[in-house]
MARNU-222691 format. One line per 2 residues: their letters; for each residue x, y, z of N, C-alpha, C, O, CB. Coordinates in pm, whole numbers, plus 50000, padded with zeros to 5 digits. Glycine has a CB too. Example, Ala and Ser with C-alpha at 12.3 -4.5 7.8 and 13.67 -1.06 7.14 Angstrom:
<atoms>
as> 51319/49431/50780/51230/49550/50780/51320/49670/50780/51424/49668/50846/51131/49553/50905 | 51285/49775/50708/51367/49894/50714/51290/50003/50787/51341/50114/50804/51408/49940/50572
</atoms>
This chain:
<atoms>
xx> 42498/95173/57925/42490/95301/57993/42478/95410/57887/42560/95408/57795/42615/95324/58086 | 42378/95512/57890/42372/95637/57790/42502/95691/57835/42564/95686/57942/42234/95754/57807
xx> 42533/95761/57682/42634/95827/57664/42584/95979/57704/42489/96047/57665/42686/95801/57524 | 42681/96001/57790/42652/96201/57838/42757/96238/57826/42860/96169/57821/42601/96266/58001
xx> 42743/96389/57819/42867/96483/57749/42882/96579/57897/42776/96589/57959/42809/96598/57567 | 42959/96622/57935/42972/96710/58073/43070/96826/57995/43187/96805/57963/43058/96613/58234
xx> 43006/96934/57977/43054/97051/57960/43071/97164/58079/42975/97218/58136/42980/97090/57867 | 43197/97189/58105/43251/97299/58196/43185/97445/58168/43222/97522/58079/43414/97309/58174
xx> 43084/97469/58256/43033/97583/58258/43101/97714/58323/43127/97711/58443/42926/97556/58310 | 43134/97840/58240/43248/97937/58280/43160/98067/58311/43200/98143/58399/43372/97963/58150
xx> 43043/98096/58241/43027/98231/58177/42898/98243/58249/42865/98147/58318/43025/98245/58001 | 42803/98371/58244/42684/98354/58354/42554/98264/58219/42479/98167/58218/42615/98570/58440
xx> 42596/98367/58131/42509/98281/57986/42515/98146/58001/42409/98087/58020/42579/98302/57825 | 42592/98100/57998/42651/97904/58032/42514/97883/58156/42428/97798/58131/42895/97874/58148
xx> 42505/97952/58266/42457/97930/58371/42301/97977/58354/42210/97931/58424/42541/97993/58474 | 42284/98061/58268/42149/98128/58266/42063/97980/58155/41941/97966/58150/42164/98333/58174
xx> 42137/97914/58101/42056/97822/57980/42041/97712/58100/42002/97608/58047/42160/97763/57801 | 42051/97700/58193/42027/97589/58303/41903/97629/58362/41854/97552/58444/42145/97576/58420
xx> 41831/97755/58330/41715/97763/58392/41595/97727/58303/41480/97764/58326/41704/97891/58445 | 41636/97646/58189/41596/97517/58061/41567/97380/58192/41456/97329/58179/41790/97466/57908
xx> 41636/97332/58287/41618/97256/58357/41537/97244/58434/41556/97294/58545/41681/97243/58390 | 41413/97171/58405/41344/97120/58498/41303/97012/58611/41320/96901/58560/41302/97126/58459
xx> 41255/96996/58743/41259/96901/58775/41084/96889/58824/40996/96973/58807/41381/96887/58865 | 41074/96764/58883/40931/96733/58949/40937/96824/59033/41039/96872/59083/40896/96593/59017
xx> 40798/96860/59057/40743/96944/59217/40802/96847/59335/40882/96910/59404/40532/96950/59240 | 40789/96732/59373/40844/96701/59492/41006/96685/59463/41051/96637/59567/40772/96571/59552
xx> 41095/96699/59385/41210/96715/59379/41262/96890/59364/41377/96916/59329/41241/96622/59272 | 41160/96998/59396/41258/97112/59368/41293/97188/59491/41340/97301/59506/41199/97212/59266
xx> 41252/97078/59591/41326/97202/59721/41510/97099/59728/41613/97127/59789/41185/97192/59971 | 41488/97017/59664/41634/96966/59638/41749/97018/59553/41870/96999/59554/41622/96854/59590
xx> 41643/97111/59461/41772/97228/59354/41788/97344/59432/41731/97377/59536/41711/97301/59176 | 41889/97412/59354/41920/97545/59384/41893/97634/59219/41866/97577/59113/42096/97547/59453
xx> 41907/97766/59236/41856/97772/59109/41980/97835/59042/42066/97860/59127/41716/97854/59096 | 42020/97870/58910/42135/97876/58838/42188/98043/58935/42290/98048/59005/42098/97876/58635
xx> 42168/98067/58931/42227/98199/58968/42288/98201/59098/42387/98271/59123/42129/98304/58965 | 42219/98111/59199/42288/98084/59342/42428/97967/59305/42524/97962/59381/42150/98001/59467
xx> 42417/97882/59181/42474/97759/59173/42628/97875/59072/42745/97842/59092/42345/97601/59075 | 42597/97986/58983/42700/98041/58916/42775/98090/59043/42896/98070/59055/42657/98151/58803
xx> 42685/98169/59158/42752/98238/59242/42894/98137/59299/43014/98164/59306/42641/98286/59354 | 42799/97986/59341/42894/97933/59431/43010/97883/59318/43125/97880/59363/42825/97807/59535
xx> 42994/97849/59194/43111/97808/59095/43250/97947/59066/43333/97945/58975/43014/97769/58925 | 43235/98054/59174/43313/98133/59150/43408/98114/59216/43518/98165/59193/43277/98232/59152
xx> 43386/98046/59302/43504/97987/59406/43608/97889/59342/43559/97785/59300/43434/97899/59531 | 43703/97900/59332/43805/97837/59246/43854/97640/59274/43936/97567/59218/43945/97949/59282
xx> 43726/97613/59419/43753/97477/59392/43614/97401/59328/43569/97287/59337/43803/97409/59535 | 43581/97493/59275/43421/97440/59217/43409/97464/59088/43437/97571/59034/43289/97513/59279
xx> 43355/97338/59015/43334/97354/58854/43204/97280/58900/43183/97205/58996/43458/97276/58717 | 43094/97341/58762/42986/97309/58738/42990/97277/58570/43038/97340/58477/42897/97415/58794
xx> 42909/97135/58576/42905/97106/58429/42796/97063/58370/42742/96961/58411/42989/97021/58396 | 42734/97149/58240/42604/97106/58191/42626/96927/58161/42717/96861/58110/42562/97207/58040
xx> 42524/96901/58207/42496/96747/58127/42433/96779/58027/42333/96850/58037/42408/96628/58198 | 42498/96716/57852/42415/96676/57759/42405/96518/57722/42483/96430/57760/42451/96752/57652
xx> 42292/96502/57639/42257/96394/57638/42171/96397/57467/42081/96472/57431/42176/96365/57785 | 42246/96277/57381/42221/96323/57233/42146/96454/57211/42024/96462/57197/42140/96216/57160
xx> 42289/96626/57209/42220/96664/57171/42151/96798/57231/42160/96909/57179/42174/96572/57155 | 42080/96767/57349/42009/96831/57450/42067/96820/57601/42111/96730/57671/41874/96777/57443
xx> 42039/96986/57618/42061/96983/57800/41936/96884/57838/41818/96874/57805/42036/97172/57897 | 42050/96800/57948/42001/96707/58021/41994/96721/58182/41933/96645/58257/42069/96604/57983
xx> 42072/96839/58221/42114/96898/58376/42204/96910/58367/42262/96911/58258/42104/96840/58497 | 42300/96940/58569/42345/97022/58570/42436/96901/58700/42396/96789/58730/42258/97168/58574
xx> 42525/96952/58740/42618/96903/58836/42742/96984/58850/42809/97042/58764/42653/96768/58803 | 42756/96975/58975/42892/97015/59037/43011/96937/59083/42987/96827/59134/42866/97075/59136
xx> 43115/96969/59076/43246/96875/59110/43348/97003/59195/43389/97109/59147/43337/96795/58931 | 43371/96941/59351/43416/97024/59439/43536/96958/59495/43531/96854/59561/43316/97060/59533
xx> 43652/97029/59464/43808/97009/59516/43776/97037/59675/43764/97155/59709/43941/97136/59438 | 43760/96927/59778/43737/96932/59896/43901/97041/59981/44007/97089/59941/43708/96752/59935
xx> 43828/97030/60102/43965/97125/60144/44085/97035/60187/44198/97079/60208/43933/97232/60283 | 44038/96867/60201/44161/96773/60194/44181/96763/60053/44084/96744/59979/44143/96625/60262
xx> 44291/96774/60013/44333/96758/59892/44317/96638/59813/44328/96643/59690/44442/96782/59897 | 44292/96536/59874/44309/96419/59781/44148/96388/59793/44127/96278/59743/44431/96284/59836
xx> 44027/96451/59843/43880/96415/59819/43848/96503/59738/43889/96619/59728/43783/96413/59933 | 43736/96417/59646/43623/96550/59595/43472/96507/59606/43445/96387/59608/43646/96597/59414
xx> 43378/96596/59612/43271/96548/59630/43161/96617/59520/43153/96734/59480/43245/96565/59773 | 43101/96526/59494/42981/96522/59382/42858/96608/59454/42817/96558/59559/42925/96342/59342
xx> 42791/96737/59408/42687/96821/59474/42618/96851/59323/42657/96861/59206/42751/96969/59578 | 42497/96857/59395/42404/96920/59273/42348/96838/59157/42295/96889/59058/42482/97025/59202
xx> 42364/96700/59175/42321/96637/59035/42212/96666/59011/42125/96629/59090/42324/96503/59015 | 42178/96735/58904/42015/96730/58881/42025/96707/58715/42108/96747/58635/41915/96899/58935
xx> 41901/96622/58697/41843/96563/58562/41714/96642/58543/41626/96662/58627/41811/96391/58567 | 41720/96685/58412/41598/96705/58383/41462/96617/58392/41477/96495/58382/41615/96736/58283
xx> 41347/96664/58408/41274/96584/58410/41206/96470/58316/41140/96370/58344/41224/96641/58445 | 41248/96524/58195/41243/96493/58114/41320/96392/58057/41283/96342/57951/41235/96567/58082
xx> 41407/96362/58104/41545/96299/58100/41582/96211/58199/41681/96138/58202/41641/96391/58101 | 41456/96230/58313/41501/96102/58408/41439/95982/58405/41330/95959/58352/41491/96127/58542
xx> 41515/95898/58466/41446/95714/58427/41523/95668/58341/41474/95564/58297/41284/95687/58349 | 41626/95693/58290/41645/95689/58185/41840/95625/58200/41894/95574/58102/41590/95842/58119
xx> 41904/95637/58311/42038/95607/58371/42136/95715/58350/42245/95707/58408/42096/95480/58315 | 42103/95835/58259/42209/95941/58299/42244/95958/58436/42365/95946/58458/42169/96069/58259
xx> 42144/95992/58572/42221/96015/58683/42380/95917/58685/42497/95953/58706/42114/95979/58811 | 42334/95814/58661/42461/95693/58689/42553/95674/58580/42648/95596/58582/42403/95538/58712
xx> 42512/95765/58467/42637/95773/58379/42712/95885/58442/42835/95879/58444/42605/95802/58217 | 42650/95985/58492/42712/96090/58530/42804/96081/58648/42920/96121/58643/42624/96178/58547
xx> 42745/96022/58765/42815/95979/58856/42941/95912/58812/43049/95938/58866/42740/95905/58927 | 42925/95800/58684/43019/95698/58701/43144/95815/58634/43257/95819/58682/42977/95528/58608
xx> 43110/95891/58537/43196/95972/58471/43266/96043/58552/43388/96029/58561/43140/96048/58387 | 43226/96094/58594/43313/96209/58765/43419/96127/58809/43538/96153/58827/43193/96235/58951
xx> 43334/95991/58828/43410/95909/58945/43513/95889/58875/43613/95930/58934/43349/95770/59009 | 43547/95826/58732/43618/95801/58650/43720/95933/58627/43833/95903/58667/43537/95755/58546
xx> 43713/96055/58581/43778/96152/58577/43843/96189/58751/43958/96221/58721/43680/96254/58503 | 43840/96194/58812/43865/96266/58957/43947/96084/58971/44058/96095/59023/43677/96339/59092
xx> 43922/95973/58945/44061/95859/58942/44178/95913/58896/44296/95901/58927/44046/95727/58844 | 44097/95997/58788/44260/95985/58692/44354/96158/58767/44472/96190/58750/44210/96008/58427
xx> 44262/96220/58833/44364/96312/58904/44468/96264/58980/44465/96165/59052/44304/96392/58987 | 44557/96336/58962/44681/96298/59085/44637/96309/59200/44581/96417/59211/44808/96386/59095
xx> 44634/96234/59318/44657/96204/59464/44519/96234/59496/44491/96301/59596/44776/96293/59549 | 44439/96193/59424/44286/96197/59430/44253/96019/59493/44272/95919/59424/44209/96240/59240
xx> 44200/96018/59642/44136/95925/59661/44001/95857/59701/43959/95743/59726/44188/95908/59698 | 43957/95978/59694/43818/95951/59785/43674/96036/59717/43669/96151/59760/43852/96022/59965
xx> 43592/96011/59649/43501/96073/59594/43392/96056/59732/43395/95967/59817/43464/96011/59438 | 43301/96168/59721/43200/96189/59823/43086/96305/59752/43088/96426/59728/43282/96247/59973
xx> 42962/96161/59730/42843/96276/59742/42782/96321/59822/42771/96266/59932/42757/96265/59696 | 42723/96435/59793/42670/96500/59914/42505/96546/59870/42483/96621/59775/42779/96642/59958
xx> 42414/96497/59942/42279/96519/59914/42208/96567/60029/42265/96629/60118/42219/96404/59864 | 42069/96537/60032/41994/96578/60144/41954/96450/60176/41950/96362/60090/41882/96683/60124
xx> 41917/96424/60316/41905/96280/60355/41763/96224/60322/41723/96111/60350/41934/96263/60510 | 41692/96324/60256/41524/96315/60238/41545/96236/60096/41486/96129/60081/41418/96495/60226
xx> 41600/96270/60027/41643/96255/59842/41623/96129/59808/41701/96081/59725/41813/96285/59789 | 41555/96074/59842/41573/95912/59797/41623/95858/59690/41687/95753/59682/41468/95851/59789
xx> 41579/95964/59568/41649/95882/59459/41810/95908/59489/41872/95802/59501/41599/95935/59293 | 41894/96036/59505/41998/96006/59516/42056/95908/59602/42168/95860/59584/42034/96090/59523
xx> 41986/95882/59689/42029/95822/59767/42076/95667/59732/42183/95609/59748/41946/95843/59853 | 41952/95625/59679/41925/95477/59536/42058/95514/59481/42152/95446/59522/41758/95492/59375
xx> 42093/95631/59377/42158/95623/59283/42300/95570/59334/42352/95469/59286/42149/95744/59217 | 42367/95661/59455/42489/95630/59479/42504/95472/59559/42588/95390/59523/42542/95752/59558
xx> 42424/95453/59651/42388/95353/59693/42442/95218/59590/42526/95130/59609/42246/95377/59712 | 42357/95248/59480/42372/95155/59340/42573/95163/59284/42633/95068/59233/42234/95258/59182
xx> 42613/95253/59304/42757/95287/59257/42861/95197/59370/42951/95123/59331/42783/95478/59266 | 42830/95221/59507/42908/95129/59576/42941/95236/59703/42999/95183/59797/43046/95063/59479
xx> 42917/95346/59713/42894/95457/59818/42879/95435/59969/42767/95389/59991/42779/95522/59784 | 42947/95451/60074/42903/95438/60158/42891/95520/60275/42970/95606/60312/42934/95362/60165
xx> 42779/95481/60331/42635/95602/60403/42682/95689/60546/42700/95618/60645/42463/95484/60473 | 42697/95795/60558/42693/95866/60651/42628/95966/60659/42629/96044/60564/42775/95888/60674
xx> 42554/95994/60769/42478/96124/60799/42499/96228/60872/42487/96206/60993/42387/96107/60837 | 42530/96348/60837/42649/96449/60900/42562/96580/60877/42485/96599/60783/42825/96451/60805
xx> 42590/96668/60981/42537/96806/60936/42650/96856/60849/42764/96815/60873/42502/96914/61064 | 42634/96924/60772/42665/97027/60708/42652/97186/60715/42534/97186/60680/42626/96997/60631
xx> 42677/97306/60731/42695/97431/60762/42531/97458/60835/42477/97567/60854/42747/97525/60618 | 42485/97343/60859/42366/97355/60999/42271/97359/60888/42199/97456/60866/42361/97515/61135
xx> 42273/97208/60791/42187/97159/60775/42226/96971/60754/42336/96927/60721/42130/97247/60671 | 42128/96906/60779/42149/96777/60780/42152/96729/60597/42075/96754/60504/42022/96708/60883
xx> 42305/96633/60610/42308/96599/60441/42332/96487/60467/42342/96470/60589/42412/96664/60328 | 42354/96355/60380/42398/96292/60396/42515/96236/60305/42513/96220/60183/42320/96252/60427
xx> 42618/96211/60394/42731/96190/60260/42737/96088/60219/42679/96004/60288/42866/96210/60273 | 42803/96037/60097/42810/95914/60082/43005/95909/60028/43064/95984/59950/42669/95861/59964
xx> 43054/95802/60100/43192/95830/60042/43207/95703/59984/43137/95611/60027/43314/95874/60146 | 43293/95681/59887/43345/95574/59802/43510/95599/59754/43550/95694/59688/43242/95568/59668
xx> 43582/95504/59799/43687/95515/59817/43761/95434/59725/43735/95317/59695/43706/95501/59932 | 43843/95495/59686/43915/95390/59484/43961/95289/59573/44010/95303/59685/44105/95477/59336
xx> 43936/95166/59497/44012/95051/59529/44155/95046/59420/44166/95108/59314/43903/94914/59511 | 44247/94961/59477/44403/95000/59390/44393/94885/59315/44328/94782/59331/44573/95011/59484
xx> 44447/94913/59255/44445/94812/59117/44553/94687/59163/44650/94693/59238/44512/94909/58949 | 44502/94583/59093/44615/94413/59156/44752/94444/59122/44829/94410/59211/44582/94228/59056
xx> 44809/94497/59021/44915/94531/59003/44951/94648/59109/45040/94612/59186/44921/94557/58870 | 44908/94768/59129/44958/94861/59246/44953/94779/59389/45054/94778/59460/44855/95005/59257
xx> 44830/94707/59430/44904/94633/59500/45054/94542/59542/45141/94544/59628/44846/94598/59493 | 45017/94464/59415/45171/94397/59395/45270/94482/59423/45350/94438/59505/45207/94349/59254
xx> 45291/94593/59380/45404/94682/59340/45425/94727/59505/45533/94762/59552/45359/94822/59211 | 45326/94720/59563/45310/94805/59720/45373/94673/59829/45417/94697/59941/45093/94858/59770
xx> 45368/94567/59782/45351/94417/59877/45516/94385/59847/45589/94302/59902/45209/94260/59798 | 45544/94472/59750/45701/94423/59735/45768/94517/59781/45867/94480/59843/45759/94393/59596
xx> 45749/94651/59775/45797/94764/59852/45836/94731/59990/45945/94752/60044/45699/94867/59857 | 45718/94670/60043/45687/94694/60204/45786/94544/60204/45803/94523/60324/45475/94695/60283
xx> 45839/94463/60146/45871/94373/60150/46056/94403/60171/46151/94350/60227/45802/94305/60038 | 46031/94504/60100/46206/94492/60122/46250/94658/60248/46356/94720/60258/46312/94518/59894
xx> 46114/94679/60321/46175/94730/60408/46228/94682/60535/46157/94592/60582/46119/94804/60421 | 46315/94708/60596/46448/94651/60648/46390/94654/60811/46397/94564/60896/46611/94762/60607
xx> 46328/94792/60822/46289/94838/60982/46232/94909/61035/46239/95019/60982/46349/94866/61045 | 46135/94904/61174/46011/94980/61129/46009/95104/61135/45894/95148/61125/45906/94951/61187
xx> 46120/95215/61154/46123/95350/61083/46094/95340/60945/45997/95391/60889/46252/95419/61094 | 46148/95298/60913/46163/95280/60689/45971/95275/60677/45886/95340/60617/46281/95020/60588
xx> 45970/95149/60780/45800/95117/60734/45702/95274/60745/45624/95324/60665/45716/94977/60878 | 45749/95320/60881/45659/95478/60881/45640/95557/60802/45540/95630/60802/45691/95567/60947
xx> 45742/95561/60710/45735/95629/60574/45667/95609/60446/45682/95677/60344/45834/95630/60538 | 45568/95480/60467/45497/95421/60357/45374/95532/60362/45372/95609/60458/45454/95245/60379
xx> 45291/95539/60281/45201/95611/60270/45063/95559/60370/45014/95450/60398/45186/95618/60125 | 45039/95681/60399/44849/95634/60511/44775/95657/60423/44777/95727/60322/44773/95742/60667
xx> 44679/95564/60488/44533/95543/60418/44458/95677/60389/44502/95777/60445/44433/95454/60517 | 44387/95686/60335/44317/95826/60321/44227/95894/60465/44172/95819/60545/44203/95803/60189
xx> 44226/96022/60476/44158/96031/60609/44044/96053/60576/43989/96046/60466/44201/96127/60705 | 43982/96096/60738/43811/96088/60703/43796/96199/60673/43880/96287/60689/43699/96050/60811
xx> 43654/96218/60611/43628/96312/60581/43529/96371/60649/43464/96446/60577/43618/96307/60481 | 43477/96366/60803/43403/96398/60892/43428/96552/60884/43326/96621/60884/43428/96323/61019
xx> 43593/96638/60876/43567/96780/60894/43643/96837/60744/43699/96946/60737/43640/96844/61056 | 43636/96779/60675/43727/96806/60534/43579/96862/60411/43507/96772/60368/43834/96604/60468
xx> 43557/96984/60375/43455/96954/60308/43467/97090/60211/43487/97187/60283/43319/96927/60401 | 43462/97122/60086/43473/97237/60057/43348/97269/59974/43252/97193/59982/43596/97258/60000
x> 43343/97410/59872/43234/97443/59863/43188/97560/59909/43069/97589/59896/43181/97368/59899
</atoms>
């Protein structure tokens, strides 16, 4: 897998060197352009981060603290054109996915694309994602959610818990599964 660097973009300058990013003609009604993408990173559950790649901007992506607390969802991946074919999208993805594990009470990653997008669609598809098609603020996206699996040991640790509870009040108190994310969405 290429190695990519994800730098936290703060400043409008940070945001103005993203208009360096290019994509194909049939991929640009799928971007937004830096100045609509700085606007929406002002909102305090949204970070946007340049992708580099030995070196050079490679694109651009967003990472959004959903309004359920324990989801986040992946918006905006874009690769340069120059730069695609190449497996950054899926380093990038896998990197997010990897960082947003290691948050506290983080369980549920969800991208969010347009349902036309084929390659994203391939990409997450390829990660282990799975497919739903939902409007969004009255436009059709399609999400894809992927949900952490627990590690054999947290299991264990969970199979012995539930093991020494006594009765099924005690049991109600174990933790629920993660909810859906049909009306949870931020951004």
């Amino acid at each position: 897998m290429p190695a990519v660097k994800l730098l936290e973009l703060t400043s409008m300058r940070d945001f103005m060197a993203l208009t360096a990013v290019r994509v194909k003609p049939e991929q640009r009604r799928f971007t937004r352009n830096a100045i609509i993408t700085f606007l929406q990173t002002r909102h305090p559950a949204v970070t946007t981060y340049a992708i580099h790649h030995q070196g050079q901007l490679a694109g651009f992506v967003m990472l959004i603290h959903a309004e359920n607390p324990t989801q986040w969802i992946i918006d905006r991946l874009t690769i340069d054109r120059d730069h695609q074919g190449q497996g950054l999208g899926y380093a990038v993805a896998d990197q997010l996915i990897d960082m947003v594990h290691g948050f506290e009470n983080s369980e549920m990653v969800i991208a969010r694309y347009r349902p036309e997008n084929d390659a994203a669609r391939s990409l997450f598809n390829k990660l282990g994602f799975k497919q739903r098609e939902e409007m969004f603020r009255g436009r059709h996206v399609t999400l894809l959610e992927f949900e952490f699996e627990e590690d054999d040991e947290a299991n264990e640790d969970k199979d012995a818990e539930t093991d020494d509870v006594a009765d099924d009040e005690a049991a109600d108190d174990l933790p629920n599964a993660p909810e859906s994310a049909d009306d949870e969405r931020g951004g």
